[in-house]
DRENLOZA-761286 format. One line per 3 residues: number of its first residue (from 1); for each residue x, y, z of N, C-alpha, C. Coordinates in steps of 0.2 Angstrom, whole numbers, padded with zeros to 4 digits. Layout:
NUM> X,Y,Z,X,Y,Z,X,Y,Z | ...
REM end
This chain:
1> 0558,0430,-1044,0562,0424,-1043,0561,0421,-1037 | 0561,0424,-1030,0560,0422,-1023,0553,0419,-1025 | 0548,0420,-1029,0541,0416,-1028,0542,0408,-1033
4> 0547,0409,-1040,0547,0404,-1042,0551,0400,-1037 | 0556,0401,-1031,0559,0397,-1029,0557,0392,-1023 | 0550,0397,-1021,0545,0395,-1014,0541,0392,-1019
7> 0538,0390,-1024,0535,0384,-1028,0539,0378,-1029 | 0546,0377,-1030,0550,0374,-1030,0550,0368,-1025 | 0552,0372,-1019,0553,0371,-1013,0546,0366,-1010
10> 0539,0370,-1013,0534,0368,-1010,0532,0360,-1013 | 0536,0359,-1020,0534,0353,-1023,0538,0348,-1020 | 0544,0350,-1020,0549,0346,-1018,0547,0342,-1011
13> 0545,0346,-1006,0542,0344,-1001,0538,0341,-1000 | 0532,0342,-1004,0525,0339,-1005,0528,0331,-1008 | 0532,0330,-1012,0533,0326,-1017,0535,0319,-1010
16> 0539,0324,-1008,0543,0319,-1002,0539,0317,-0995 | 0534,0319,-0995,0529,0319,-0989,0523,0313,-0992 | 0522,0312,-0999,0520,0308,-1002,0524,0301,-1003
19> 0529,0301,-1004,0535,0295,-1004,0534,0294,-1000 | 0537,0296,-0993,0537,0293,-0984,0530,0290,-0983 | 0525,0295,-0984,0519,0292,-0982,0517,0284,-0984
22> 0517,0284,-0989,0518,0275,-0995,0522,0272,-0994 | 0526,0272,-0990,0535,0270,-0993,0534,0267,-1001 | 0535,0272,-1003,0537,0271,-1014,0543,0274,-1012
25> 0545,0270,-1019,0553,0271,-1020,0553,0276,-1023 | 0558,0282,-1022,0563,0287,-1023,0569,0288,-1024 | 0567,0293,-1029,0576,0295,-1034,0577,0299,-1034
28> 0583,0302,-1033,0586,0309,-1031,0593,0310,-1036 | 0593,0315,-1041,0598,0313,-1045,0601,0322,-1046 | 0606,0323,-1050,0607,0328,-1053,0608,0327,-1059
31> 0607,0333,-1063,0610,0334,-1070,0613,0339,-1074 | 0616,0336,-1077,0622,0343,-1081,0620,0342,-1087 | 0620,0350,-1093,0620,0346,-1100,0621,0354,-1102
34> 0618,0356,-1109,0618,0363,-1112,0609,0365,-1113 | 0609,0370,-1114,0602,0371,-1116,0602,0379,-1124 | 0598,0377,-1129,0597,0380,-1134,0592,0383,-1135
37> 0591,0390,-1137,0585,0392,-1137,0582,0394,-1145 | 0577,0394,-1143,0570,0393,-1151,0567,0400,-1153 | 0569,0403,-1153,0567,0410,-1153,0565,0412,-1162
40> 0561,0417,-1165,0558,0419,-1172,0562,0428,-1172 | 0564,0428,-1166,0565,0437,-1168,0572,0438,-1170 | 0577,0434,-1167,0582,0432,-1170,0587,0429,-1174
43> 0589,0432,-1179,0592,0427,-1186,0599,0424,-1186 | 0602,0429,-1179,0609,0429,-1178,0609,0421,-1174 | 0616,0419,-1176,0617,0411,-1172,0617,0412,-1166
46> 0615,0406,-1163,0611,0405,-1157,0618,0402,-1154 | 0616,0400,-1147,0623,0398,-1142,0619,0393,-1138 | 0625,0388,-1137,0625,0385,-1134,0626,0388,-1125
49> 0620,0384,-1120,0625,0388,-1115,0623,0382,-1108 | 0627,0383,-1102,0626,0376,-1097,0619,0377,-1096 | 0620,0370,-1092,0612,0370,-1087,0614,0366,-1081
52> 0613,0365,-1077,0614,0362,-1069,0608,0362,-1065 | 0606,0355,-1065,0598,0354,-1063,0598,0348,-1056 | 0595,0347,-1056,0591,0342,-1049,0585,0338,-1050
55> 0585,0331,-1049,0580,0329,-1050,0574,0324,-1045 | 0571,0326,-1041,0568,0321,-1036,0561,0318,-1040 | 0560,0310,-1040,0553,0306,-1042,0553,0301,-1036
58> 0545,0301,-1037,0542,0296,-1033,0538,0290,-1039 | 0541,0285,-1035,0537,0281,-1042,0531,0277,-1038 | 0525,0279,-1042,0522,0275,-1040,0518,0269,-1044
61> 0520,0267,-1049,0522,0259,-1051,0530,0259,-1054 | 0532,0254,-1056,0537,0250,-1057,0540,0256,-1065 | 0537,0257,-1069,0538,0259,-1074,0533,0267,-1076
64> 0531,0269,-1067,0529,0278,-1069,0531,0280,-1062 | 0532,0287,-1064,0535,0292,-1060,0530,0297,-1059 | 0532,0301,-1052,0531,0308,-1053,0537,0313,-1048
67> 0539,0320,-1053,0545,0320,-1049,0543,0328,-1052 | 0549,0333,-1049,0549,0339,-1050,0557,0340,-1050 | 0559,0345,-1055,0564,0346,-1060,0567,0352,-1058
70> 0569,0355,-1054,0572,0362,-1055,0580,0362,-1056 | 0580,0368,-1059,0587,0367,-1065,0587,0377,-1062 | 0595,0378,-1068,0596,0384,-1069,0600,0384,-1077
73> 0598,0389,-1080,0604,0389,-1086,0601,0394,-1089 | 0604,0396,-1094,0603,0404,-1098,0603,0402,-1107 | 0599,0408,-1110,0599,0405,-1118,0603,0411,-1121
76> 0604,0412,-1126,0609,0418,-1130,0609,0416,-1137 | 0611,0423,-1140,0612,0423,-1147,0616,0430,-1149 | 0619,0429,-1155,0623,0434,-1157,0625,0439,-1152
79> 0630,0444,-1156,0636,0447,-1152,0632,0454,-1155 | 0633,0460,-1152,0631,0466,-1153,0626,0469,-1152 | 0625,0471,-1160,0618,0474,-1158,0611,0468,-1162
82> 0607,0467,-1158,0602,0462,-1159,0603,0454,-1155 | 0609,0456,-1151,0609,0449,-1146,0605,0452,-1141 | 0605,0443,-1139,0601,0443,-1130,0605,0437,-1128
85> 0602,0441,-1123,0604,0435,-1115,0599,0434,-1111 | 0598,0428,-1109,0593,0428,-1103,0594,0422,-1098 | 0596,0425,-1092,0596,0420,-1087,0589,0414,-1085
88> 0589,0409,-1085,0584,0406,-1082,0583,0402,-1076 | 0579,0403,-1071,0578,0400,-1066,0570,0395,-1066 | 0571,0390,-1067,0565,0386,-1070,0563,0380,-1065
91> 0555,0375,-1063,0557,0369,-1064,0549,0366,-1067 | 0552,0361,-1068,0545,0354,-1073,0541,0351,-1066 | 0536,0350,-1067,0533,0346,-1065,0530,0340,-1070
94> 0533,0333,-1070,0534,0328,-1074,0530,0322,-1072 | 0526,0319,-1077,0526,0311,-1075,0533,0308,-1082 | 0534,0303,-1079,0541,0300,-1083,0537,0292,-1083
97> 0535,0290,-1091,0533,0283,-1092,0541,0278,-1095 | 0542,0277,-1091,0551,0272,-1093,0547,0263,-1093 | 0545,0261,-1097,0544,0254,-1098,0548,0248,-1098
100> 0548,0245,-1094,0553,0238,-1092,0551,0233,-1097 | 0559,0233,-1102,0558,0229,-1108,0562,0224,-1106 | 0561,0217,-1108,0565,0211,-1105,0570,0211,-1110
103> 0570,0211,-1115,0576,0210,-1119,0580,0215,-1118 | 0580,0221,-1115,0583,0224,-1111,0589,0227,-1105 | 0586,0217,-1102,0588,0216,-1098,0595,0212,-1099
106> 0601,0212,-1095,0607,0211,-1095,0611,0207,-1088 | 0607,0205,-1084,0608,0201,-1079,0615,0204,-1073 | 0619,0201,-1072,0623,0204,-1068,0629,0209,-1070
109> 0627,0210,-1076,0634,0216,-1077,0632,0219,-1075 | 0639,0224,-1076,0640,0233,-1074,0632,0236,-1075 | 0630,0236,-1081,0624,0239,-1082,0618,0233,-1082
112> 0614,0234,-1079,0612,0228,-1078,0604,0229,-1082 | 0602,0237,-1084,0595,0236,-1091,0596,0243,-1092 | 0592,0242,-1098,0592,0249,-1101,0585,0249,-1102
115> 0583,0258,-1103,0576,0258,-1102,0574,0264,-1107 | 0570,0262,-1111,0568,0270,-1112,0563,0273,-1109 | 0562,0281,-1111,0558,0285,-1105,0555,0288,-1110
118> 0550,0291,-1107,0547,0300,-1110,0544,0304,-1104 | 0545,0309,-1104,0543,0314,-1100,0537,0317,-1102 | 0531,0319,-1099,0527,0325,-1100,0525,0328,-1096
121> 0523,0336,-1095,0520,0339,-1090,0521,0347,-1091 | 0521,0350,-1084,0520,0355,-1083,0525,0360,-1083 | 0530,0366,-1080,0534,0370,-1078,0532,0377,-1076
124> 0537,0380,-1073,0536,0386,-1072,0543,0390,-1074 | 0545,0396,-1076,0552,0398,-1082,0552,0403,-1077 | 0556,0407,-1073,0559,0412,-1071,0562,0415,-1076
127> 0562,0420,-1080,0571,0422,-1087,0568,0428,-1084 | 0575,0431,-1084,0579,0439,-1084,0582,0439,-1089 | 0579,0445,-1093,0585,0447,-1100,0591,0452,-1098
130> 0594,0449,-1098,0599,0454,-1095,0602,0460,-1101 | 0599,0458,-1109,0603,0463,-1110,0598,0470,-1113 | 0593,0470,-1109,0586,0476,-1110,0589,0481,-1105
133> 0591,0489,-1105,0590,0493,-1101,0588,0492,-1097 | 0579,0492,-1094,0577,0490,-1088,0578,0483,-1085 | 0581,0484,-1079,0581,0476,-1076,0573,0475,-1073
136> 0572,0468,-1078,0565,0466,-1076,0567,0459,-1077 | 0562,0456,-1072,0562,0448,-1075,0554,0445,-1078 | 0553,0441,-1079,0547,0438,-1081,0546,0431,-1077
139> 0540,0428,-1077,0539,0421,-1076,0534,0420,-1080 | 0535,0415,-1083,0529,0410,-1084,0528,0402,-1086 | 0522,0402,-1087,0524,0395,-1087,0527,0392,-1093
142> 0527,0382,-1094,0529,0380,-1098,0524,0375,-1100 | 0520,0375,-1106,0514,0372,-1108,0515,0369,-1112 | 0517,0364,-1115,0521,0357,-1112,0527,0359,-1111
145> 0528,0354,-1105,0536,0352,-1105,0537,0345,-1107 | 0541,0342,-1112,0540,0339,-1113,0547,0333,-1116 | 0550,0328,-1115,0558,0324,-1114,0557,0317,-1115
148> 0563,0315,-1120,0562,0310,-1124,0572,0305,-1119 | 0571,0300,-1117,0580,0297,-1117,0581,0291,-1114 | 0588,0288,-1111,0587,0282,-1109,0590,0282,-1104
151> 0587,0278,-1100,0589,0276,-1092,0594,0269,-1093 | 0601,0270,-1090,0605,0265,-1090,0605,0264,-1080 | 0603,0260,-1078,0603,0256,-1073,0608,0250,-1070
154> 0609,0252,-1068,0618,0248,-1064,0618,0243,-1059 | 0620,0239,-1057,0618,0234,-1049,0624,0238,-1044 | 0626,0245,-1047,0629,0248,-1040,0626,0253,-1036
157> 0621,0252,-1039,0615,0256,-1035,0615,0265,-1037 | 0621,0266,-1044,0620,0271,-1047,0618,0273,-1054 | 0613,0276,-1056,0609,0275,-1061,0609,0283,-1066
160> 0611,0282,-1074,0613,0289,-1078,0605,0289,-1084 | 0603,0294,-1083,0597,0294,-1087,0602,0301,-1096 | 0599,0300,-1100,0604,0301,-1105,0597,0304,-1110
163> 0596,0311,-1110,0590,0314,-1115,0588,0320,-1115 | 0584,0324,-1117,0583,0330,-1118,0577,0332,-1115 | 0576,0338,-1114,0569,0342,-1113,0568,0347,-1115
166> 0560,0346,-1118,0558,0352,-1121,0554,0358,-1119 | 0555,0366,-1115,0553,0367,-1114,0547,0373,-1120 | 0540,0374,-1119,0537,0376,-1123,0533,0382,-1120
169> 0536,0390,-1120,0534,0394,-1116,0527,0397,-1117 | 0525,0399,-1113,0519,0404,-1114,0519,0411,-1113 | 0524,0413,-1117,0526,0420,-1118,0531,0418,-1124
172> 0530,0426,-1127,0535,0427,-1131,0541,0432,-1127 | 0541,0433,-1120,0546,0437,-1118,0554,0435,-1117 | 0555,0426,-1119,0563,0426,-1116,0567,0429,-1118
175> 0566,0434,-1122,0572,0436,-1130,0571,0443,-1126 | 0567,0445,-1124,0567,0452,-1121,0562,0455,-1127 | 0560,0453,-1132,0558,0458,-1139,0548,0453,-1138
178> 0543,0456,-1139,0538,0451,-1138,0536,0453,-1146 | 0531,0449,-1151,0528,0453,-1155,0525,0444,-1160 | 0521,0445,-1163,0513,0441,-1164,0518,0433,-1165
181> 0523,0432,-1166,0526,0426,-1169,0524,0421,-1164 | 0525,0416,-1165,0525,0410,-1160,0530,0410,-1151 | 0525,0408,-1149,0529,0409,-1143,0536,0405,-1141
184> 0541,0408,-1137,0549,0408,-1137,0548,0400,-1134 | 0553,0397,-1133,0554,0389,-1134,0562,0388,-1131 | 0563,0385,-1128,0570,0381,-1127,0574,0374,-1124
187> 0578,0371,-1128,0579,0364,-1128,0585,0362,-1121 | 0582,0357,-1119,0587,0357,-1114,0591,0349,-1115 | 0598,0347,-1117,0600,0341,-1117,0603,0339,-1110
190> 0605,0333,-1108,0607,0332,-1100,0608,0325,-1100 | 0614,0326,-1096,0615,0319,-1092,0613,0319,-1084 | 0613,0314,-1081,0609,0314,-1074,0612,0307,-1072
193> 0613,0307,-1067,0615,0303,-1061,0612,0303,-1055 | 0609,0296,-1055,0603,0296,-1050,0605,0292,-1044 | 0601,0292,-1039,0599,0286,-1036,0594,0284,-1033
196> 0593,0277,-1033,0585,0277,-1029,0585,0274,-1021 | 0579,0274,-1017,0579,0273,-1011,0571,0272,-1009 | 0572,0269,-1004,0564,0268,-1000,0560,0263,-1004
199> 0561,0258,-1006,0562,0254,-1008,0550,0251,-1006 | 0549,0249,-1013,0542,0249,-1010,0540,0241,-1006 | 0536,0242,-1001,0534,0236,-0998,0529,0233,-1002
202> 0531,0228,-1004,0528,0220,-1007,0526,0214,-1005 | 0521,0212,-1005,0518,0204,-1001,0526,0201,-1001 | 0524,0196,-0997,0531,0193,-0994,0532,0187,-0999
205> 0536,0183,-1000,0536,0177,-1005,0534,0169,-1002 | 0537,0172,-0996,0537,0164,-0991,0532,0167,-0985 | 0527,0162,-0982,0524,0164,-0975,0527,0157,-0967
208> 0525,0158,-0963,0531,0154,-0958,0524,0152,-0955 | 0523,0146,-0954,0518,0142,-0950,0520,0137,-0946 | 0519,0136,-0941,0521,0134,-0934,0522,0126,-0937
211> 0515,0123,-0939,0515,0115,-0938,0518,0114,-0946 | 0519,0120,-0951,0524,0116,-0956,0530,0119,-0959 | 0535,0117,-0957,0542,0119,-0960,0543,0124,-0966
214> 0546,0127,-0966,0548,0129,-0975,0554,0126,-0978 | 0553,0122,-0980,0559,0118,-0983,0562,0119,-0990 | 0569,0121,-0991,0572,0125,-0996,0578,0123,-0997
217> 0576,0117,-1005,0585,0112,-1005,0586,0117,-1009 | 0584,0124,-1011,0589,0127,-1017,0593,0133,-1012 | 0592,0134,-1003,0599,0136,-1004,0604,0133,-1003
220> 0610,0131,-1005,0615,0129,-1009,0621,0132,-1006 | 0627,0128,-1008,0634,0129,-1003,0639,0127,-1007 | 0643,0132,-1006,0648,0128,-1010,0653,0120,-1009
223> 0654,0116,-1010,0655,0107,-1013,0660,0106,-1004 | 0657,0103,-1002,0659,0101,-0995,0661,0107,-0991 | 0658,0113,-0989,0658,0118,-0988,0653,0122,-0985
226> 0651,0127,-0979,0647,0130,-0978,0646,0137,-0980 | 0652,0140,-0986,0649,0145,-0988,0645,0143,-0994 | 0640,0150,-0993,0633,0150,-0997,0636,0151,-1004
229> 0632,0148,-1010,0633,0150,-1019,0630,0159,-1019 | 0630,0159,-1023,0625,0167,-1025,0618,0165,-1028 | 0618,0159,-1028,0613,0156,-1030,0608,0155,-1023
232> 0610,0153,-1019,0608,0151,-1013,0607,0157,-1009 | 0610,0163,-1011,0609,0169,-1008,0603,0173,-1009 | 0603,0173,-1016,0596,0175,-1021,0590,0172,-1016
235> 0588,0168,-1014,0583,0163,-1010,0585,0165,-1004 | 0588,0167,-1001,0589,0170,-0994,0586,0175,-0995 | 0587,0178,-0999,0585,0189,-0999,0577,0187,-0997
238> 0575,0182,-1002,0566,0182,-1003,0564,0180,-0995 | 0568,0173,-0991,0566,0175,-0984,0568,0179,-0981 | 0573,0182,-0983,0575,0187,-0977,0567,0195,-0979
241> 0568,0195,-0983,0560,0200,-0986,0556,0199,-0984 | 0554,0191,-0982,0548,0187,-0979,0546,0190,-0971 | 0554,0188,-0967,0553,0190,-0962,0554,0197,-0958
244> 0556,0203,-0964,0554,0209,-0962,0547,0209,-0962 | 0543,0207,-0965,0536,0207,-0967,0534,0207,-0960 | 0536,0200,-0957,0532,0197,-0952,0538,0198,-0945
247> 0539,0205,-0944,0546,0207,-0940,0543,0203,-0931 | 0537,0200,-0930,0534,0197,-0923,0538,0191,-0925 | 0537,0188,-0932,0540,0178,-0930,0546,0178,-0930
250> 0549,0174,-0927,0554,0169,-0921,0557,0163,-0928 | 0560,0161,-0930,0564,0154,-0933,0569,0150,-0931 | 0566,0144,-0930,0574,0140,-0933,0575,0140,-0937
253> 0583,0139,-0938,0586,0139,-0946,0591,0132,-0945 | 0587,0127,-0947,0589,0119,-0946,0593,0117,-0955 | 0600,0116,-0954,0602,0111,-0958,0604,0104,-0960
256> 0602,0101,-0965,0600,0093,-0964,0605,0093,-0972 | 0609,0086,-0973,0613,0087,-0978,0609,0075,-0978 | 0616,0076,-0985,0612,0069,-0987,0617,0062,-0982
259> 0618,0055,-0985,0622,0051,-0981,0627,0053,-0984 | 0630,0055,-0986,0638,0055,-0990,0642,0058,-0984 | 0648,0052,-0982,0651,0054,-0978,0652,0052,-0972
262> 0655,0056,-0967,0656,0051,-0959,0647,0054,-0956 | 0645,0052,-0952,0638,0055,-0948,0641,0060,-0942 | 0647,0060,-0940,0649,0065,-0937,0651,0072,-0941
265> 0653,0070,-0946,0656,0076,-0949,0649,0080,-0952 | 0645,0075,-0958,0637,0077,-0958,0636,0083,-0950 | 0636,0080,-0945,0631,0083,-0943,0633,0088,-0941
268> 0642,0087,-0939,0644,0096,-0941,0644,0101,-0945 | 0643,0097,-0953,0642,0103,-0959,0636,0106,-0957 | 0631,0102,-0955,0623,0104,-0957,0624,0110,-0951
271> 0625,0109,-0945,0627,0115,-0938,0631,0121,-0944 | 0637,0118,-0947,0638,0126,-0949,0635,0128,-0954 | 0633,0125,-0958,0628,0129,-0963,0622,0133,-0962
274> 0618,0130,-0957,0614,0134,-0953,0615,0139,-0949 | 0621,0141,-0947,0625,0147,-0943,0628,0151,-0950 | 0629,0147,-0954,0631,0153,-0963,0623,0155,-0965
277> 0618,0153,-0965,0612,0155,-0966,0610,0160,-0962 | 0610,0159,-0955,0609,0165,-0949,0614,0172,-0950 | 0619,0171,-0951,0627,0174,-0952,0624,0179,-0959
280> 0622,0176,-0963,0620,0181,-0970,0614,0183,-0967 | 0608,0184,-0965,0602,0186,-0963,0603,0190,-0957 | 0609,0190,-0952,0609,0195,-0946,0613,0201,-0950
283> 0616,0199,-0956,0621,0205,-0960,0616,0211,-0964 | 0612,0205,-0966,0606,0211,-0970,0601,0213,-0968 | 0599,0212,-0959,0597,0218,-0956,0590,0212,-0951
286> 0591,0206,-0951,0588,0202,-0948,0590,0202,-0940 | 0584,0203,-0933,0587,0203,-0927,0591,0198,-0925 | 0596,0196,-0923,0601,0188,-0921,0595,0185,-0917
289> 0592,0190,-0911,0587,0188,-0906,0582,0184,-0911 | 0580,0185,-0917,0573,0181,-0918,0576,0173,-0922 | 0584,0174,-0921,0587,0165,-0925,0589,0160,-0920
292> 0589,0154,-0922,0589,0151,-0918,0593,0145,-0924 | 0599,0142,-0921,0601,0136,-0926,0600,0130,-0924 | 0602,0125,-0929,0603,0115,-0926,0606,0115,-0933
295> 0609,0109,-0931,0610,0103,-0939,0610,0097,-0936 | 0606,0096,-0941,0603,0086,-0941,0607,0082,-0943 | 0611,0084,-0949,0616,0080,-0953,0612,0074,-0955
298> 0613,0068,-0957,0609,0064,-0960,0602,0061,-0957 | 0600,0065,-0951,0594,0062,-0947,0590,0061,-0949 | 0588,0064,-0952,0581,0068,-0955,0580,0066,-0961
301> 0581,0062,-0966,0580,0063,-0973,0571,0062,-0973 | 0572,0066,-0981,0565,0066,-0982,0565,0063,-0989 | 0567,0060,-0991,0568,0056,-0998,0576,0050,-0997
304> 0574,0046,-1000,0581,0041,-1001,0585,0043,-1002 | 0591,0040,-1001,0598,0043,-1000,0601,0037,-1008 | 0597,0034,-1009,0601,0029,-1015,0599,0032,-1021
307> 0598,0039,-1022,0598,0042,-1028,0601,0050,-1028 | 0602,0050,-1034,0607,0058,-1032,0600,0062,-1033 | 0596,0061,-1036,0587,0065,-1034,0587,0067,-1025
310> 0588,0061,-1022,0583,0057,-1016,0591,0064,-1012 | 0594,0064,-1012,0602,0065,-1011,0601,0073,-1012 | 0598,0074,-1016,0598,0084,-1018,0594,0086,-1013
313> 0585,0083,-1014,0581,0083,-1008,0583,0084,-1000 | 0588,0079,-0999,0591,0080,-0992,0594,0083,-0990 | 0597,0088,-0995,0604,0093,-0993,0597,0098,-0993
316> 0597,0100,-0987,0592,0107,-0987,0591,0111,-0980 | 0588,0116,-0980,0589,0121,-0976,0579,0120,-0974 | 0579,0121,-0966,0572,0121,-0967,0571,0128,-0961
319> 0567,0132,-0962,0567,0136,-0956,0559,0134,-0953 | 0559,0134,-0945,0552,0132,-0942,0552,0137,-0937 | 0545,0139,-0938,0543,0145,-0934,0544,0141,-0927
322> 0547,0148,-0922,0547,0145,-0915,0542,0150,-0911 | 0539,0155,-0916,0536,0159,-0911,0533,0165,-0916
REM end
């Protein structure tokens, strides 16, 4: 058992030195469920019995994994003579294909997609019969392992995987009894709760160039107001993403709004909008030192003000590289 637990240990490791090194996004979950076992030697009813597992994956696309599974749980059947028991100390080494279905998808509820998965791969089975005279254990592997279920995904950053695995041994010994039949077999059902992290690096959406502006009327404020929509936020995240990319460049975060209104009061909104734009980008991990604000208020248009087109155009957030 100490050698299946120093393979464990060594995947575990390996796994997570492989994510760091990439920055790929990782998930670190537990799970609970029961496990049944598949056995031919006996005819007495079989028992349901716990399992309590762990689960780390590194993904490296959007929709595959590769993760390693170490769990515990025990199999049994009948009472007397001709029962068994056998403790289990196990873990999988898994690729998990979960396919990102749009219809799927569910936008900002509680659950925000559903996924289905499958698992296949490798393991290795630690079991002690405990009810054989001699205290012995066995190891061996498992040739397939293999798990079918669905990932329900949350916008709270906590996510329940819901399905089974199959474990398919290469021995007849978990029963304790070995002899020519098919080798011994056991099911494992499980709920999981996850979370992911390390989030992978991606080209940037926006780049920041000195001689031209990035001008951006869709981020949005609430009706004579400087707090930002959620709408207007979503379009922040992409430049704020932008300028972790580009953690050297420098911005102005300049606000221009259309002529509706006094020109005094304009060129105050536009200053506070531009200090709400900075204010949400120093919160989500942006340096204060690389922002820099103004508001123009109606100085600046860049379309006519005699239409409410020319009007949407002017109300806008421009950021200009300072550096």
């Amino acid at each position: 058992m100490k050698q299946t637990s120093k393979v464990i240990l060594l995947g575990v490791m390996l796994l997570a030195m492989i994510g760091s090194a990439f920055a790929l996004e990782q998930t670190l979950g537990l799970r609970l469920g029961a496990s049944y076992p598949q056995v031919t030697e006996f005819t007495q009813e079989k028992d349901y019995e716990g399992m309590i597992g762990l689960s780390y994956e590194v993904w490296l696309k959007k929709f595959l994994s590769v993760g390693i599974y170490p769990y515990v749980t025990s199999v049994s059947a009948g009472e007397g003579i001709g029962e068994f028991d056998s403790n289990i100390v196990g873990a999988d080494l898994l690729a998990k294909v979960r396919p990102d279905i749009k219809a799927l998808h569910f936008g900002n509820k509680p659950i925000t997609q559903i996924a289905p998965f499958a698992t296949v791969g490798v393991g290795l089975s630690n079991f002690y019969p405990g009810h054989l005279p001699e205290k012995s254990d066995y190891t061996a592997m498992t040739l397939p392992s293999w798990g079918l279920g669905l990932s329900f995904i949350t916008k709270y950053g906590i996510d329940f995987d819901l399905g089974f695995q199959k474990e398919e041994l290469a021995s007849d010994l978990m029963d304790g009894w070995e002899s020519d039949d098919p080798n011994d077999a056991y099911w494992m059902a499980f709920l999981g709760v996850s979370h992911t992290f390390g989030k992978k690096i991606t080209l940037p959406k926006y780049i920041f160039v000195k001689e031209a502006p990035l001008v951006l009327q869709g981020i949005t404020f609430e009706f004579d107001s400087a707090n930002l929509t959620p709408e207007g936020k979503m379009i922040l995240d992409d430049v704020i993403a932008s300028l972790m990319y580009y953690p050297e460049v420098e911005v102005e975060i300049q606000g221009h709004t259309d002529s509706d209104g006094e020109e005094s009061y304009n060129m105050d909104l536009s200053q506070r909008r531009a200090d709400s734009v900075k204010k949400y980008m120093v919160e989500r991990g942006i340096d204060p030192m690389r922002l820099t604000t103004s508001g123009w208020g109606e100085s600046r248009p860049i379309s006519s003000n005699d239409t409410p087109e020319g009007k949407a155009q002017n109300r806008r957030i421009e950021f200009v590289k300072t550096k």
